[in-house]
C-alpha positions in Angstrom: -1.0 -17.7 1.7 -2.6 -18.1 -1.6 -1.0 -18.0 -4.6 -1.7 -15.0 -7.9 -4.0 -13.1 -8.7 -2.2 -13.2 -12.4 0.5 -14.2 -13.8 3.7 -11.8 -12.5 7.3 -10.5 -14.3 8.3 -10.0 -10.8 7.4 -12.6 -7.8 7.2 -10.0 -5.5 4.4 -8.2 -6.8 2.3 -10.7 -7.4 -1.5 -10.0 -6.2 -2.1 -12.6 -3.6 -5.3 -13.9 -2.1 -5.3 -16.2 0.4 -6.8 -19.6 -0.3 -7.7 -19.1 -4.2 -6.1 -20.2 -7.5 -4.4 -17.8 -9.9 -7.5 -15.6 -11.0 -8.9 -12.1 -11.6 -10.7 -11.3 -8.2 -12.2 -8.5 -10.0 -14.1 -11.2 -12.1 -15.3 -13.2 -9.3 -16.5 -11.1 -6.8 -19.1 -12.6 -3.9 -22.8 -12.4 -4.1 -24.5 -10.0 -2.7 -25.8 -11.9 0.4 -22.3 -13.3 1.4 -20.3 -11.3 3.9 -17.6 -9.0 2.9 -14.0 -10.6 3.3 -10.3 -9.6 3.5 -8.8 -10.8 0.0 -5.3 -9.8 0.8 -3.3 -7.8 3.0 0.0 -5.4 2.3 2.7 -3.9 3.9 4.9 -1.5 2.3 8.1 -1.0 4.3 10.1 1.2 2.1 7.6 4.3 1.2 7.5 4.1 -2.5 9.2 0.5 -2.7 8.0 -3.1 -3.4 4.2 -4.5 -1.8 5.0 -7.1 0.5 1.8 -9.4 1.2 0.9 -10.5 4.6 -1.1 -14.1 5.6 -2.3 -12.2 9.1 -1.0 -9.4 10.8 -1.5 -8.2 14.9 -2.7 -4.3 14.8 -2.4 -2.0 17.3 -4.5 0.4 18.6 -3.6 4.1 16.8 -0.7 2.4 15.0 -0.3 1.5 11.4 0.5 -2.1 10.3 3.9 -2.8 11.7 6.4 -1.6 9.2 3.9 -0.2 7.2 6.0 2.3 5.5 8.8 2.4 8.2 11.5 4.1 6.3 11.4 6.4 3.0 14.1 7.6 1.0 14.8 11.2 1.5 15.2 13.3 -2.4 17.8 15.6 -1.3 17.4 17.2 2.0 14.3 17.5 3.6 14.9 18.7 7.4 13.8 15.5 8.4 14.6 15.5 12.2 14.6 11.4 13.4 14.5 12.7 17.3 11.9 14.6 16.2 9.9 13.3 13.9 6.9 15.2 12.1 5.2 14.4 9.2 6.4 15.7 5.9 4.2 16.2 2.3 5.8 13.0 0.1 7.4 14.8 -2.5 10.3 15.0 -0.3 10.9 10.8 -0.6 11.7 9.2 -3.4 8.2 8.0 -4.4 5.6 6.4 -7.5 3.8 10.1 -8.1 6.9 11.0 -9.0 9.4 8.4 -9.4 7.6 5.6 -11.5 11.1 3.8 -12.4 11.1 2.5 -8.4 8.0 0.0 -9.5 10.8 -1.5 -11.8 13.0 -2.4 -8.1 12.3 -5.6 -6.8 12.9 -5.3 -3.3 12.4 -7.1 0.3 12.9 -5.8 3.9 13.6 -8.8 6.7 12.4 -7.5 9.9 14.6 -10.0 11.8 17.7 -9.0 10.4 16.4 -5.6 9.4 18.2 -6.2 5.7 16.5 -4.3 2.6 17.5 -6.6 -0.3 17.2 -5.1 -4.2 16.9 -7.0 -7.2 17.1 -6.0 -10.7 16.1 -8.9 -13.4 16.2 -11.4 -10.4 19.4 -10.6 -9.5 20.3 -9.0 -6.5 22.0 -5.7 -6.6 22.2 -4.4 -3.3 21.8 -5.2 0.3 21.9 -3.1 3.7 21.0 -3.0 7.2 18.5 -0.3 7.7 19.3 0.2 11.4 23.6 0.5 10.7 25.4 3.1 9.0 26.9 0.6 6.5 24.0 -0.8 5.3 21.7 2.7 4.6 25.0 3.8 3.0 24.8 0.3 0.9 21.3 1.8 0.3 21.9 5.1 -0.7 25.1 4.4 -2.7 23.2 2.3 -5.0 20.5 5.3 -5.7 22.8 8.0 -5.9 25.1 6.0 -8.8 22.1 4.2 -10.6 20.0 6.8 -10.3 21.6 10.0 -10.3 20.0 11.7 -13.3 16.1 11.4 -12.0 16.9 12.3 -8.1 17.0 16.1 -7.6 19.8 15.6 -4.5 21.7 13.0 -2.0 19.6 10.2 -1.4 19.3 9.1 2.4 17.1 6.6 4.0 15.0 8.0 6.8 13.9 6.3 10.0 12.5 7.3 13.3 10.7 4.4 16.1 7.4 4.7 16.2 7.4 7.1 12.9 5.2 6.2 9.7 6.2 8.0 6.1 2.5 7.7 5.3 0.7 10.0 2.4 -1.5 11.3 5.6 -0.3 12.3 9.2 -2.2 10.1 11.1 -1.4 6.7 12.0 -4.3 4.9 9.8 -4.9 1.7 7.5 -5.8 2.0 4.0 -8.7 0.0 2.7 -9.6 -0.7 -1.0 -12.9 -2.1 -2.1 -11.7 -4.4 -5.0 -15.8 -3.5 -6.8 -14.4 0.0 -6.7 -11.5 -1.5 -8.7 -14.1 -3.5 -11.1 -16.0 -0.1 -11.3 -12.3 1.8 -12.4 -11.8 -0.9 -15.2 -15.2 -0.4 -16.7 -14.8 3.2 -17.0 -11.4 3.1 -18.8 -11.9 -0.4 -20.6 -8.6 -1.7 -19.6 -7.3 -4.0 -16.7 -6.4 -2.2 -13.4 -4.2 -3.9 -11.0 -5.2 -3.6 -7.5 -1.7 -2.7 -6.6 -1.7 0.4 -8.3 -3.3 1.5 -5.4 -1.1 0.2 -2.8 -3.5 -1.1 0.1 -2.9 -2.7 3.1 -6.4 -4.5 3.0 -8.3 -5.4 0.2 -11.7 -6.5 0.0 -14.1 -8.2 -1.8 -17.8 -8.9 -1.8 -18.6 -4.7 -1.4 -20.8 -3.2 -3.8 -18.5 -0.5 -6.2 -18.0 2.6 -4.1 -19.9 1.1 -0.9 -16.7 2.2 1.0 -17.6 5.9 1.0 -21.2 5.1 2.8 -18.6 4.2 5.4 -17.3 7.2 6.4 -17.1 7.6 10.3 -18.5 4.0 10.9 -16.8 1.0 12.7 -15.7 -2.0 10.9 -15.2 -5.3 13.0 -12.6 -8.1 12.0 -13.4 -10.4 14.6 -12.2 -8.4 17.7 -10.3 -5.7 16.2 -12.2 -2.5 15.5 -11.2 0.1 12.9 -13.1 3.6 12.5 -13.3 4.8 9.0 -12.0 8.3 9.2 -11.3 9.4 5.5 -11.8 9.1 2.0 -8.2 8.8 0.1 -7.9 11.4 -2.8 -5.9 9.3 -5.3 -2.6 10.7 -6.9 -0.6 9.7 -9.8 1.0 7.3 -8.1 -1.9 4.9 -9.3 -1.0 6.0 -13.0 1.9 3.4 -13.0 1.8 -0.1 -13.8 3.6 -1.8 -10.8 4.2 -5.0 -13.4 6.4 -2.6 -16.4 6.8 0.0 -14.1 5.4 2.4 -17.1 2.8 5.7 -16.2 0.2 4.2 -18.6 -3.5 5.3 -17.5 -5.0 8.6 -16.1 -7.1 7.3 -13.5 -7.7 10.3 -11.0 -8.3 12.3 -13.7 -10.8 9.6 -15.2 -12.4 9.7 -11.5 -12.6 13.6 -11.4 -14.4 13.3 -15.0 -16.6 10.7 -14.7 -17.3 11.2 -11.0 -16.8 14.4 -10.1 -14.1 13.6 -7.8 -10.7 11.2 -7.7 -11.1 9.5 -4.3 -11.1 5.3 -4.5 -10.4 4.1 -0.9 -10.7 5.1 2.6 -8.4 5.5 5.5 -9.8 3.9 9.2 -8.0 4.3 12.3 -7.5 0.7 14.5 -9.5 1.6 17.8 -9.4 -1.9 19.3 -6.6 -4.0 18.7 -6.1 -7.9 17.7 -5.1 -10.2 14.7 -6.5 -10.7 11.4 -5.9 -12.2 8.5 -6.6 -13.3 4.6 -10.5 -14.6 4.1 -11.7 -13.1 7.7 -15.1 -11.4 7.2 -15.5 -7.4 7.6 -18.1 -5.5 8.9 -19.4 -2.4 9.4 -20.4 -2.5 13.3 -24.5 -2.3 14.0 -25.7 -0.1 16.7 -27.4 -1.8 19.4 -31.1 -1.2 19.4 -32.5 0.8 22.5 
C-alpha cells in the first residue's frame, strides 16, 4: 500500500494510493492515452464511521465489498428487524449528512477479532466486539454519554449476515472518477478531498464527468466485471471535511447550480467475481464486432 495523498491530523484518513509518494492525485492525473487505473480502494465498515483503505480486495458477484458498511448505528429506534433485514432511508443511523462530529472519531474494525476500536486525539476511548453483547454495549455506551445532546434517542449498533447499511438498496460498489474531483475544485476554487465522498474505488486517468457516459456499460478489472447501474445523487454528507470534521463547502448545491444537477459518482453492480487491487487498469468492456 502506498503511502498519502497529503499530509493527515488523523492516520486513518489519510488518502492512500498505492505505489506513489505523498501527492495531490488531482494534480497529476494520466494522459489521455494511458489506461484508466484504480488509485485507491475503501471500505467503510461502520456506516458513517472512519474510511479504511484496502491494497486488493476479492468481490463477489451481487455483493458489496466485504464489510463494506456492515454495521450502522441506529439514532433511536428504527424497527430495524436483524432476522429480517430490509433496507432503511439513512437518516435512521447515525451518519455525516447529519452527524458531521463522527468525521472527528478515529476508528478501526478488525475482522478477525471483530473489535471496533475508537480514538479520540490518538488515544483510544473505546473498544467492543461487534458480534457480543458486551462489546456493542461498550459501543453504544460510549455514544449515548459523549454524545447524548446531538443523538435524538438510544444508540444501538445494528447488524444482520449478509446485510449492507448502504445509501441505496442494492448490493452495489461506488465508483468516483478523481477528474470529476479536479472538475469540483475548479468550480469552488478550494481543495476537495476525495474522501468527502466516501468511495470504495477511485480512479484516475478519466476525463471529468466521463463516468456518467458509463451508465449501463461493463467495466473489466482483469476478470471481474461490474455493470454500471446508477448515477449517485450526492448529499451533504460531502459538505464535511473528513480532516476537521467541520461542514465547510456546499458542493451538491454548487453541482445543482453550475450543472444542473448534484450527481458526482456512479454505483455498478459486480456481475463476475475475482480480485483486484491498487494500480489495476479499468475498463469499460468493448462489444465484440459481428
Amino acid at each position: 500500500m502506498g503511502t498519502g495523498f497529503r499530509e493527515r491530523k488523523r492516520q486513518s484518513h489519510k488518502f492512500v494510493c498505492g505505489g506513489t509518494t505523498p501527492r495531490n492525485l488531482l494534480k497529476g492525473r494520466m494522459s489521455p492515452t494511458s489506461p484508466a487505473q484504480i488509485a485507491s480502494l475503501y471500505r467503510y465498515p461502520v456506516k458513517g464511521l472512519t474510511p479504511e483503505p484496502l491494497p486488493r480486495v476479492a468481490l463477489e458477484v451481487g455483493q458489496t465489498l466485504p464489510a463494506d458498511r456492515r454495521y450502522a448505528i441506529e439514532n433511536g429506534p428504527s424497527g430495524f428487524d436483524p432476522a429480517a433485514p430490509k433496507w432503511m432511508p439513512k437518516p435512521h443511523f447515525l451518519m455525516l449528512m447529519r452527524d458531521e462530529w463522527l468525521a472527528a472519531l478515529d476508528t478501526h474494525f478488525d475482522d478477525a477479532s471483530h473489535v471496533l476500536t475508537i480514538r479520540q486525539s490518538g488515544a483510544i476511548t473505546v473498544q467492543g466486539d461487534l458480534e457480543t453483547m458486551e462489546g456493542r454495549a461498550a459501543i453504544e455506551r460510549f455514544f449515548a454519554t459523549g454524545f447524548a445532546g446531538q443523538i435524538k434517542g438510544p444508540p444501538k449498533v445494528l447488524s444482520s449476515q449478509g446485510h449492507s447499511f448502504s445509501d441505496v438498496a442494492r448490493k452495489v460498489v461506488s465508483i468516483i472518477n478523481l477528474g470529476s474531483v479536479a472538475a469540483v475544485e475548479t468550480m469552488i476554487e478550494r481543495p476537495v478531498h476525495p474522501l468527502r465522498f466516501r468511495a470504495n474505488l477511485y480512479v484516475r486517468g478519466w476525463p471529468a464527468w466521463h463516468e456518467f457516459d458509463l451508465l449501463d456499460q461493463i467495466l473489466t478489472i482483469g476478470e471481474t466485471r461490474l455493470k454500471v447501474v446508477k448515477r449517485i445523487v450526492r448529499c451533504a454528507a460531502v459538505n464535511v471535511d473528513p480532516e476537521s470534521a467541520v461542514r465547510d463547502l456546499s458542493i451538491p448545491q454548487t453541482l445543482m447550480r453550475r450543472l444542473g444537477h448534484a450527481d458526482c459518482g456512479i454505483y455498478a453492480e459486480v456481475i463476475a467475481g475475482g480480485s483486484i487491487a491498487v494500480g489495476d487498469t479499468i475498463a469499460r468492456e468493448e462489444l465484440a464486432s459481428v
